[in-house]
C-alpha positions, -999 to 999 in steps of 0.1 A, spaced: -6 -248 -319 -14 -282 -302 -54 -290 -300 -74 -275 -268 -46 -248 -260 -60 -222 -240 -57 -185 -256 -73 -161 -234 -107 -175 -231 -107 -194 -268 -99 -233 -271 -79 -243 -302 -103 -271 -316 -79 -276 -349 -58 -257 -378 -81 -240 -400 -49 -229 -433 -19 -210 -433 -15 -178 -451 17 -152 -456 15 -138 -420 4 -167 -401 -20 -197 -393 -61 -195 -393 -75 -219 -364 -109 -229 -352 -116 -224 -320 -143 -224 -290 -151 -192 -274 -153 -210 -239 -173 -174 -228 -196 -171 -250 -202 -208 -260 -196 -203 -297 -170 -214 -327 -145 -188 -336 -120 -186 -362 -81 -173 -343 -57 -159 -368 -24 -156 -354 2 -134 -366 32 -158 -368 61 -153 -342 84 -139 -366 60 -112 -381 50 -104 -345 87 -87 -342 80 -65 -374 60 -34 -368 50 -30 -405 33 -64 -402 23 -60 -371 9 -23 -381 -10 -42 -410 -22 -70 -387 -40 -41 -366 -54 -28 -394 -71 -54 -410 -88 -54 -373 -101 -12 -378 -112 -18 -408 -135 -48 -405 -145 -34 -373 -154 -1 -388 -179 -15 -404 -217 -31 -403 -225 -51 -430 -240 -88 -429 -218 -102 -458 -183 -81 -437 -170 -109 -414 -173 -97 -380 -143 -93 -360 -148 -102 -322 -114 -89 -310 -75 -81 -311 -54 -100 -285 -19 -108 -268 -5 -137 -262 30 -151 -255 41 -156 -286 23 -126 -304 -9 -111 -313 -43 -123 -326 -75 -120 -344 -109 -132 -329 -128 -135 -362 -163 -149 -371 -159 -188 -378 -177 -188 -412 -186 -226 -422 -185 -229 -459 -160 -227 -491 -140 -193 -505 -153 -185 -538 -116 -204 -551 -134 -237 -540 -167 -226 -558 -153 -217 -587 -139 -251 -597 -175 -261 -610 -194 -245 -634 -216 -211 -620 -249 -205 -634 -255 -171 -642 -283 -166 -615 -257 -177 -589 -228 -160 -607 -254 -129 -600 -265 -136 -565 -225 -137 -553 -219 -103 -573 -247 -87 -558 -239 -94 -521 -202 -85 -528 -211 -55 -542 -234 -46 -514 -205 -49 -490 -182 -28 -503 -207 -6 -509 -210 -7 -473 -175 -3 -467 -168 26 -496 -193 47 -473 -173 43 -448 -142 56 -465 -126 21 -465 -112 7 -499 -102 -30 -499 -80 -34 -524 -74 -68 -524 -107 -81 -538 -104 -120 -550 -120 -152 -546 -96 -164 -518 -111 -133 -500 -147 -143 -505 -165 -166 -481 -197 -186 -491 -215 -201 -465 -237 -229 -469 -272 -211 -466 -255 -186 -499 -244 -159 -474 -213 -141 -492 -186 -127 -466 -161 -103 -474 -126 -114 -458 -95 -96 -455 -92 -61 -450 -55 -65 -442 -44 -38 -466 -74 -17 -473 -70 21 -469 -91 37 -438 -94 74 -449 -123 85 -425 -111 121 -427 -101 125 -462 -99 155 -478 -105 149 -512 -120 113 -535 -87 103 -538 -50 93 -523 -20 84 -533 -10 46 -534 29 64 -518 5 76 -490 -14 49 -480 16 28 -482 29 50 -456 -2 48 -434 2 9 -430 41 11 -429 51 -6 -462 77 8 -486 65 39 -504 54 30 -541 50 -8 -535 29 -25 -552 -4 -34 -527 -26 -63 -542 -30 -98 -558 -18 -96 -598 -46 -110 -613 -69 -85 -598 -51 -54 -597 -66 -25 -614 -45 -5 -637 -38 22 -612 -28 1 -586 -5 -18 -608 12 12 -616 19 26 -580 -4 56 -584 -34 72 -568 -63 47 -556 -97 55 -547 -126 34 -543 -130 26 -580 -97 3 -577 -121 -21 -558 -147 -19 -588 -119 -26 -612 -112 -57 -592 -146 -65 -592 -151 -61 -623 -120 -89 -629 -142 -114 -603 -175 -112 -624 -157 -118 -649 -142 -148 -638 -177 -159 -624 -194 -157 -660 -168 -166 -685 -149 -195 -662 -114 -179 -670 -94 -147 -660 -97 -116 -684 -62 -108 -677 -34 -138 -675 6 -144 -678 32 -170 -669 39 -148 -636 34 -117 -617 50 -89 -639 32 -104 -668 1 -109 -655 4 -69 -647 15 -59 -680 -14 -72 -695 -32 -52 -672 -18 -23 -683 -13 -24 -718 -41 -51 -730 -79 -56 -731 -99 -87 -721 -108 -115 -742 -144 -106 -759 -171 -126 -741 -193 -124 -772 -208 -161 -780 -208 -174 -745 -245 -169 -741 -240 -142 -714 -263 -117 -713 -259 -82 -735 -264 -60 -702 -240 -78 -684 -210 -81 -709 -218 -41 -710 -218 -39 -670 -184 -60 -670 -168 -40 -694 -176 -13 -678 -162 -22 -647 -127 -29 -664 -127 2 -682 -83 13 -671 -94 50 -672 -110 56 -636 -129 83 -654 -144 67 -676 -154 31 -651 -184 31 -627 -178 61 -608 -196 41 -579 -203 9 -567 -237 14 -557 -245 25 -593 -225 -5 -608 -249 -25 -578 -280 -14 -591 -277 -21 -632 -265 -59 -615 -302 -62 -592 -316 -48 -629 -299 -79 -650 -306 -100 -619 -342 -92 -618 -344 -96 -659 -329 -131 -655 -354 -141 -627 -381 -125 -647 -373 -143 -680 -367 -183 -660 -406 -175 -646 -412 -169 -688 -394 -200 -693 -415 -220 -669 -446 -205 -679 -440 -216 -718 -419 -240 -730 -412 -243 -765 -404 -274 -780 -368 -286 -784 -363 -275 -818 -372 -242 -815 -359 -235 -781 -327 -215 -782 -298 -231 -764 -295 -196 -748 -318 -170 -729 -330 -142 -750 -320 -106 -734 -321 -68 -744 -294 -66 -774 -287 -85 -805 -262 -109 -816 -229 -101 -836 -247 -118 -866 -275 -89 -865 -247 -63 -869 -227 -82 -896 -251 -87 -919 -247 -55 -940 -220 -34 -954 -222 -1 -947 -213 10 -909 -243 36 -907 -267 9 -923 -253 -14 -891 -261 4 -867 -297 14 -882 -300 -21 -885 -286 -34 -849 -312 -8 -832 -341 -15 -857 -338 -51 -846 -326 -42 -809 -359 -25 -808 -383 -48 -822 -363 -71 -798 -377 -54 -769 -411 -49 -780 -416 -85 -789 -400 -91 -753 -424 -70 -739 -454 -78 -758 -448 -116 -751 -449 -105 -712 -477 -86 -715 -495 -117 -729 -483 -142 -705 -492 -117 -677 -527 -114 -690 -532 -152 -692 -517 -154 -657 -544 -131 -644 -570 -151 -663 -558 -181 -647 -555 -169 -612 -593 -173 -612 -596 -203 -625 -566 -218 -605 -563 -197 -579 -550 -229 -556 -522 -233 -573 -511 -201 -577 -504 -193 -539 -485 -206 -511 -508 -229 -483 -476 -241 -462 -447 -222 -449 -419 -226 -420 -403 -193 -406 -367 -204 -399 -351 -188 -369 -337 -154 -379 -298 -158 -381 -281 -133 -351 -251 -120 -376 -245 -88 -345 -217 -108 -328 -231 -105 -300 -251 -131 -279 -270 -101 -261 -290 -96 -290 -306 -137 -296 -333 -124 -277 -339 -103 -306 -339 -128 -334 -357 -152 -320 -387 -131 -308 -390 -113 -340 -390 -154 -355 -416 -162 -328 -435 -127 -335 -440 -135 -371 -451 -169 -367 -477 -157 -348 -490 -130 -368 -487 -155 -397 -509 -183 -378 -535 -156 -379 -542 -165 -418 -572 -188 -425 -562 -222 -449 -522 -208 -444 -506 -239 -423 -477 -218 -402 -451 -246 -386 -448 -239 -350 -419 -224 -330 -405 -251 -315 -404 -269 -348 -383 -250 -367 -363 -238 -337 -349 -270 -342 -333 -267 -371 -315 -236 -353 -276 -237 -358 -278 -264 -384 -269 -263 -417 -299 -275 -437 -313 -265 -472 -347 -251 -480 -354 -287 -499 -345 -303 -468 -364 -283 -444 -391 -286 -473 -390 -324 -475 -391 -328 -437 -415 -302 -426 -439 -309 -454 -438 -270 -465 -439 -252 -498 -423 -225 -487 -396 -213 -461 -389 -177 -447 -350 -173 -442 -338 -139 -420 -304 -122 -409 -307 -99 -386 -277 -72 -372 -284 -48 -348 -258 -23 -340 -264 7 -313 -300 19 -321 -301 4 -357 -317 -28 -366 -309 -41 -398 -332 -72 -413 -327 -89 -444 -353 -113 -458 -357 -140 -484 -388 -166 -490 -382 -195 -509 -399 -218 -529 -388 -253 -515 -397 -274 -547 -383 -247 -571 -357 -235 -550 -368 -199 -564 -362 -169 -544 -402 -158 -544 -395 -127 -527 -364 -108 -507 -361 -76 -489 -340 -59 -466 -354 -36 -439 -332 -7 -421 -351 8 -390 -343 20 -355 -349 -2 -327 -377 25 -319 -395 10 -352 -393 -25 -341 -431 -23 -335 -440 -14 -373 -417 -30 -382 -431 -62 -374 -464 -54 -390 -448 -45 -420 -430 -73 -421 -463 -95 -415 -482 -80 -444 -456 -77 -471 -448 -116 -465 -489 -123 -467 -484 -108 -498 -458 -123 -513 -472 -160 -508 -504 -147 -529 -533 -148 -502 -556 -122 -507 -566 -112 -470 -597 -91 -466 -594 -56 -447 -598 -73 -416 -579 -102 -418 -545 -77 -428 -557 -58 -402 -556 -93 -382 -522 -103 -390 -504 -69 -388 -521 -63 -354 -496 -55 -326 -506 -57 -289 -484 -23 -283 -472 5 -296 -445 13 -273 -415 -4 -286 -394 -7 -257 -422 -26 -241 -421 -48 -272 -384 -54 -265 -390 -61 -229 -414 -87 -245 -394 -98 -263 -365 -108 -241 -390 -127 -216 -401 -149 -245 -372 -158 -253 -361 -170 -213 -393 -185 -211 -386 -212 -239 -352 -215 -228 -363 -234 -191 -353 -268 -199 -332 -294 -171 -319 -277 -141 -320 -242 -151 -357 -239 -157 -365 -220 -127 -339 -193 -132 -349 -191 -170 -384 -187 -157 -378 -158 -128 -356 -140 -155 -387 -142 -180 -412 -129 -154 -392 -102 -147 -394 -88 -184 -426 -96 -189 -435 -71 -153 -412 -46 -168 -428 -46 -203 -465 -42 -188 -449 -13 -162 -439 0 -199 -470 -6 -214 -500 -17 -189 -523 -24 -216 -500 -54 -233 -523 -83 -231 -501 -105 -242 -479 -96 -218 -498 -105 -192 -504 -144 -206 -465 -147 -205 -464 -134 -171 -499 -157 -160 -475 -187 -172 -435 -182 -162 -456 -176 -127 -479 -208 -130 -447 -229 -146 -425 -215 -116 -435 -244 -91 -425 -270 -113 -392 -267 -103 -396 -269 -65 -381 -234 -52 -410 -214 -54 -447 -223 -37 -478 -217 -54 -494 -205 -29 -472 -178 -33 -472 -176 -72 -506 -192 -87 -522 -160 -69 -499 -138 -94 -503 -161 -125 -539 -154 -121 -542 -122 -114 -524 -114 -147 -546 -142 -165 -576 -122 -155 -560 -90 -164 -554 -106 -199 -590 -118 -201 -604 -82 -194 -584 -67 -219 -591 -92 -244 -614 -120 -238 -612 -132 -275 -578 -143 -267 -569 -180 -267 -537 -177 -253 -553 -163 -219 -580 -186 -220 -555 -218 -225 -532 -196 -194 -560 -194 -173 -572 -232 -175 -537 -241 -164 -540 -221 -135 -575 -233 -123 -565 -272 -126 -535 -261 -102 -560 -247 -80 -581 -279 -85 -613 -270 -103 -614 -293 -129 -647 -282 -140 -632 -248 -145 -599 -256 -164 -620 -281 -187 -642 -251 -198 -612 -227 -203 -590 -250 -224 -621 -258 -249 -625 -224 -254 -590 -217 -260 -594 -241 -286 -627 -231 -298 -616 -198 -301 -577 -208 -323 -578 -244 -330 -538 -237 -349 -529 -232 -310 -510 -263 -302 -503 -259 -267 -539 -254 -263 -545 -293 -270 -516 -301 -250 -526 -285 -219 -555 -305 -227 -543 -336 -233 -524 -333 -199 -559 -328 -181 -572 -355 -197 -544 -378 -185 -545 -368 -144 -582 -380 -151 -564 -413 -167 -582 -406 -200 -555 -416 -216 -570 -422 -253 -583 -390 -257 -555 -377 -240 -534 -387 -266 -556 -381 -295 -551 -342 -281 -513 -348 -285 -511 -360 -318 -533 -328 -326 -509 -308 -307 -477 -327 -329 -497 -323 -360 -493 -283 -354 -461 -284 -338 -440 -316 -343 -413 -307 -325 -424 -295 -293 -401 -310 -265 -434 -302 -238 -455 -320 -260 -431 -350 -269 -426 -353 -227 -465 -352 -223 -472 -382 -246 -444 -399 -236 -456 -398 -198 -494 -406 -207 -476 -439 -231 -456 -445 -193 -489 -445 -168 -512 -462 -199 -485 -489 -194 -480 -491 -233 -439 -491 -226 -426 -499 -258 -445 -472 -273 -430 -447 -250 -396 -458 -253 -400 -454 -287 -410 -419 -282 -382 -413 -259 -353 -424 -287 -370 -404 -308 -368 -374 -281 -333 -379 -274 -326 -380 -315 -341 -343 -313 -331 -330 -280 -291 -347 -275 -283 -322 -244 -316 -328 -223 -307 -351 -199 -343 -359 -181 -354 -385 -208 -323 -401 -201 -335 -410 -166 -374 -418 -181 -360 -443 -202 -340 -456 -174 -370 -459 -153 -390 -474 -180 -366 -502 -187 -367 -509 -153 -403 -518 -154 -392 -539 -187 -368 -559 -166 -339 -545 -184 -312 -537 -161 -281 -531 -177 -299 -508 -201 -318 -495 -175 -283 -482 -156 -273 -471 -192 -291 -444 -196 -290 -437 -157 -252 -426 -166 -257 -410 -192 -285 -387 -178 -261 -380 -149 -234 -373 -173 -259 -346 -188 -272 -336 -162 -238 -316 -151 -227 -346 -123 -191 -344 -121 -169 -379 -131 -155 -386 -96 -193 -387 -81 -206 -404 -111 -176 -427 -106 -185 -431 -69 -221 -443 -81 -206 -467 -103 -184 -483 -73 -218 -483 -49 -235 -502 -82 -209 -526 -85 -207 -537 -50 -243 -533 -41 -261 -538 -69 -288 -517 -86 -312 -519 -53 -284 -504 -32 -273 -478 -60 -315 -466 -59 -311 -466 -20 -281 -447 -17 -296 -422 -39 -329 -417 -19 -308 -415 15 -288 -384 -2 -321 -370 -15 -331 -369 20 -300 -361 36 -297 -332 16 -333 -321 24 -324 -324 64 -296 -303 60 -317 -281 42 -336 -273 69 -312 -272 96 -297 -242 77 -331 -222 70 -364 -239 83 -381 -213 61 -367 -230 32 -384 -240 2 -388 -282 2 -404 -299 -26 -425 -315 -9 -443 -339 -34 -407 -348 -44 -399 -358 -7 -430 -380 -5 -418 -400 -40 -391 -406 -22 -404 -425 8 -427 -438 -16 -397 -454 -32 -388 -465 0 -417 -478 10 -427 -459 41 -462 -452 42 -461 -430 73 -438 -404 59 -451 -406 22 -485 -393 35 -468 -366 57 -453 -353 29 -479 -355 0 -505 -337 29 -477 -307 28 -478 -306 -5 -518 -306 -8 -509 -276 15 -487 -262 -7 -509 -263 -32 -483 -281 -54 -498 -284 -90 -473 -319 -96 -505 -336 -70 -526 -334 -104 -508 -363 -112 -514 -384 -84 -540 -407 -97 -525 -416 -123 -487 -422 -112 -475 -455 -98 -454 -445 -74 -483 -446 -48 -499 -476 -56 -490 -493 -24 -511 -463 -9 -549 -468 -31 -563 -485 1 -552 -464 30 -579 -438 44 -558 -409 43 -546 -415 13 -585 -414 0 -594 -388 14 -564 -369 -2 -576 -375 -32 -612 -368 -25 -598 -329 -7 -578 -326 -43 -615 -333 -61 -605 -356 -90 -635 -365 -112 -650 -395 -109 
């Protein structure tokens, strides 16, 4: 297929690989504004119905199932040529790829575990693979493990006994009774020889996999096919004694490759938990390691582990004497092992009090949890449970939490925990993957150390949504533990505290956190009416939800901004639900910080100044506290401290796109220009898609004498702005011929135009008033630009805050009316 053909409603971006029954492309879901991967059944398959039959159910069978490390399938489709699978784009490297360089056991182990958690998963569900190899295993570049390819397993969801015939299930996807169904190399015995399969096929080719993991080679090899399955049949594996694996896992491998079914791991979960016990051993004895290191020449080149050596065993004659001897020594093995922790645990305790500092975490970053429920619906989800743990977190004293919108930048990117490390300055990081299916919420957790790379701590958690309440707290507390901070009774009580109960009105909550931080460019206002409306519904749910309220108190105070809603209308509603906030919780600097905003709208300055410092007072980690600050320290053109509050509100949050725009304006009106263009680059480095910085920097250049740069970013702003070619085209041709003058007039004379006819359709209609009077500012009309910023005085627009200190009515600081604007408006002297 040629690049950007149109399937349905996915874009072909480019060819992806070619397998036995068609091509793999990438592709843009042009509905749900995501990557997906298209595998197409090729048009001669598409006329056979035993490969079509398969084709389908490769689709059941990943569908069937839930699992985080199953690769979601989004859909089966027609098209003209055939059929096709909407899959999850998974951006990594199959295990093939990995498996060209050298594994580490603790990788090695990692992999195996999350494998075998899948088809745990999918054995549950009556679904056998079958066709377990590395091309079929995905590894994405955070370490998540998917399992691909389920396009011959066996769905038996009614089956009437443990096991089927491999003649049956050939039947049930239309292939030739008593075929052989696999890859050679990691068939199990059974299925080499055409005879009944069950689950333990899968841990047979497993087993083949790990093996191939630790030892760097296949256990079972031949020039071709029928050789390779011979040796499956008839012969055993190569030893892996002398390779410095551990004893417990050679035993769990050759377990696993046991031919007799009978007499392998009956189950996977089973063979999954003796790998989390080796895993855990290995983790246990690097932390040894680190916490003694012998000197060179009596360090042994491998790790010591439960067992002994072949060398213990051949020492003596007589076989009873070996075995007396192997456990004797296998024993005092152990007890060495486990007197040598014992030690090393008491002299960590010791040192815990003496070094207590450097025994705990003092910096952490909570990613954004990863949305793996293929579904968009549920983001709301993710990111509020992200945002909600932050915030419980921030509640620590001495633990510095990195803000939301600092690591909500990273969202969607591909970074590792030492990058995020390096660039956040944090010793930690909090990574999350989150699936929600129906009522079920599934969480999985891991914190990392970001200069050791070590996994500190990882949990999964399986709950109904109706737990997502408790869930949070528990969440909350067992992370507090887990970066060593001993919290008196009140402070957990502190951090695990939830506004509600109710977890429906959570959820509500939830959803209009996350539209509130989504209001950015021109869709702000709707972002902001949709978060409003969650917020009302989760207080109808519960009325006592402080927080709640705050939310509510600012979509409603924000709402204005955006020129289709009045304040007189809404600042009456953002503070009745400040108020409402306060009275349930006067201790709480969000409301305080909600409620200051609201009273500078209104024009008591005297008011908003004493409600901001308490906000403060009361959390000085809240950064948009010292924002909302800093910007009522600017419309009284105290520009220094202004921007000393910035800086304290970057220091908390260096990301904050709010708080980038607010310095950047106090750099503009302070008339320090190269400083704020510097900001600006730097804000369109974070922020590529917003396009209002665009037409900043355009202005500010402007100022700078710099034209042609100046009309730059102009373009560019309109380009991201959503303005279609053929009018940004038409602006070009006005520039061209008239110059930049003209191209700025022809813009205000649309501005009004469009206002005019505005009104002739509904003279009820919402104008912008304080916009309107900019723009016979621009023009220079001194009659209409006081006309205007008087209706907007009416209006009570909160944008006249900034009328001081703006430039745009400089041409006004002498005229009466214009004083006495200013004086009804009551700026400080």
């Amino acid at each position: 297929l040629e690049k950007d053909t149109i399937i349905s409603h996915y874009k072909i971006l480019s060819s992806i690989g070619k397998g036995g029954m068609g091509e793999v492309y990438l592709a843009q879901d042009t509905e749900l504004d995501r990557k997906v991967a298209i595998k197409f059944l090729n048009e001669e398959l598409s006329k056979d119905s035993d490969k079509v039959n398969r084709f389908i159910q490769e689709a059941k069978a990943a569908s069937a199932l839930n699992h985080p490390n199953i690769i979601t399938i989004h859909e089966i489709g027609k098209y003209d040529h055939g059929r096709y699978l909407a899959l999850e784009y998974i951006d990594g490297e199959t295990l093939t790829e990995r498996l060209k360089k050298k594994l580490r056991f603790n990788a090695a182990l990692d992999i195996a575990t999350q494998i075998a958690s899948a088809l745990d998963a999918a054995h549950a569900s009556g679904i056998v693979h079958r066709d377990i190899k590395p091309d079929n295993v995905m590894l994405r570049k955070d370490g998540l493990v998917k399992i691909l390819d389920f396009g011959i397993a066996k769905l038996t969801e009614k089956r009437t006994s443990d096991v089927e015939s491999e003649d049956k299930t050939a039947v049930q996807v239309n292939t030739s009774p008593g075929m052989i169904i696999g890859t050679a190399n990691y068939m199990s015995p059974e299925q080499a020889k055409g005879q009944k399969v069950d689950a333990r096929t899968d841990i047979f080719s497993f087993g083949v996999l790990l093996y191939e993991m630790v030892a760097g080679r296949l256990p079972f090899e031949g020039e071709g096919p029928m050789e390779v399955i011979a040796s499956i049949i008839n012969r055993e594996p190569a030893p892996l004694d002398g390779m410095g694996i551990p004893d417990d896992l050679v035993q769990i491998i050759n377990k696993t490759l046991r031919k007799n079914p009978d007499r392998r791991y009956q189950t996977i979960k089973g063979l999954l938990a003796d790998l989390n016990d080796v895993y855990d051993e290995l983790k246990f004895q690097d932390k040894l390691e680190k916490t003694v290191q012998p000197s060179s020449a009596d360090r042994p080149d491998t790790r010591v582990f439960k067992g002994t050596t072949a060398a213990d065993v051949h020492n003596t004659t007589a076989e009873g004497a070996n075995d007396s001897i192997a456990f004797k020594r296998s024993s005092f093995n152990k007890i060495a092992v486990g007197g040598l922790a014992l030690l090393l645990i008491s002299l960590a305790a010791i040192g815990y009090w003496y070094f207590s500092s450097s025994s705990q975490i003092n910096s952490i970053a909570v990613m954004p949890f990863v949305n793996e429920s293929g579904s968009e619906d549920v983001e709301y989800l993710s990111d509020g449970m992200t945002e909600s743990l932050i915030s419980s977190l921030t509640e620590i004293p001495d633990l510095s939490v990195k803000a939301r919108s600092t690591v909500f930048i990273y969202k969607g990117k591909n970074k590792t925990p030492k990058e995020i490390g390096d660039e956040l300055g944090v010793e930690a990081v909090l990574l999350g993957r989150l699936v929600q299916r129906g009522d079920n919420i599934k969480l999985s957790l891991e914190l990392v150390d970001t200069g050791t790379l070590d996994a500190i701590w990882s949990q999964s958690y399986d709950r109904k949504m109706s737990d997502l309440v408790t869930l949070q707290s528990e969440i909350a507390r067992n992370v507090s533990d887990k970066l060593r901070l001993k919290l008196t009774t009140a402070g957990q009580e502190k951090v695990a505290k939830s506004d509600t109960e109710d977890p429906k009105a959570r959820q509500l909550y939830l959803k209009g956190i996350y539209h509130l931080n989504k209001r950015a460019d021109r869709n702000g206002a709707q972002e902001l009416a949709k978060a409003a409306g969650f917020f009302k519904e989760a207080i109808e749910q519960d009325p006592n939800y402080t927080i709640a309220y705050t939310g509510l108190a600012d979509s409603y105070t924000l709402l204005p901004f955006w020129g289709l809603y009045r304040s007189t209308e809404y600042l009456p509603k953002a503070r009745q639900s400040a108020l409402k906030a306060l009275e349930l919780n006067n201790d709480l600097a969000q409301a305080h910080a909600s409620m200051g905003n609201i009273l500078l709208f209104e024009y008591d300055w005297d008011g908003a100044e004493r409600e901001y410092k308490k906000a403060i007072k009361l959390d000085p980690k809240y950064a948009n506290a010292h924002k909302w600050y800093g910007d009522f320290l600017a419309t009284k053109e105290m520009y220094d401290e202004g921007l000393q509050n910035y800086d304290k509100a970057l220091e908390l949050d260096p990301f904050n796109p709010s708080t980038l725009f607010g310095k950047y304006k106090s750099l503009a009106d302070a008339n320090r220009l190269d400083e704020a263009i510097e900001l600006c680059k730097k804000f369109i480095e974070l922020f590529p898609e917003q396009s209002r910085v665009h037409f900043n920097l355009s202005t500010i250049y402007l100022e700078k004498g710099m034209e042609r740069e100046s009309v730059e970013q102009y373009w560019i702003g309109m380009k991201k702005y959503g303005v279609n070619e053929a009018e940004i085209q038409s602006r070009k041709d006005i520039y061209k011929q008239e110059g930049f003058n003209g191209l700025k007039r022809n813009f205000l004379e649309r501005n009004l135009a469009s206002i005019k006819t505005a009104l002739e359709k509904d003279k009820n209609a919402v104008i912008n008033y304080y916009s309107v009077a900019r723009t016979y500012a621009e023009l220079k009309d001194k009659e209409k630009t006081l006309e205007y910023l008087n209706k907007a005085y009416q209006d009570r627009d909160p944008k006249l805050t900034d009328l001081k200190r703006t430039r745009d009515f400089d041409f006004l600081r002498d005229e009466p009316q214009f004083k006495e604007l200013v004086k009804k408006i009551g700026f400080p002297e």
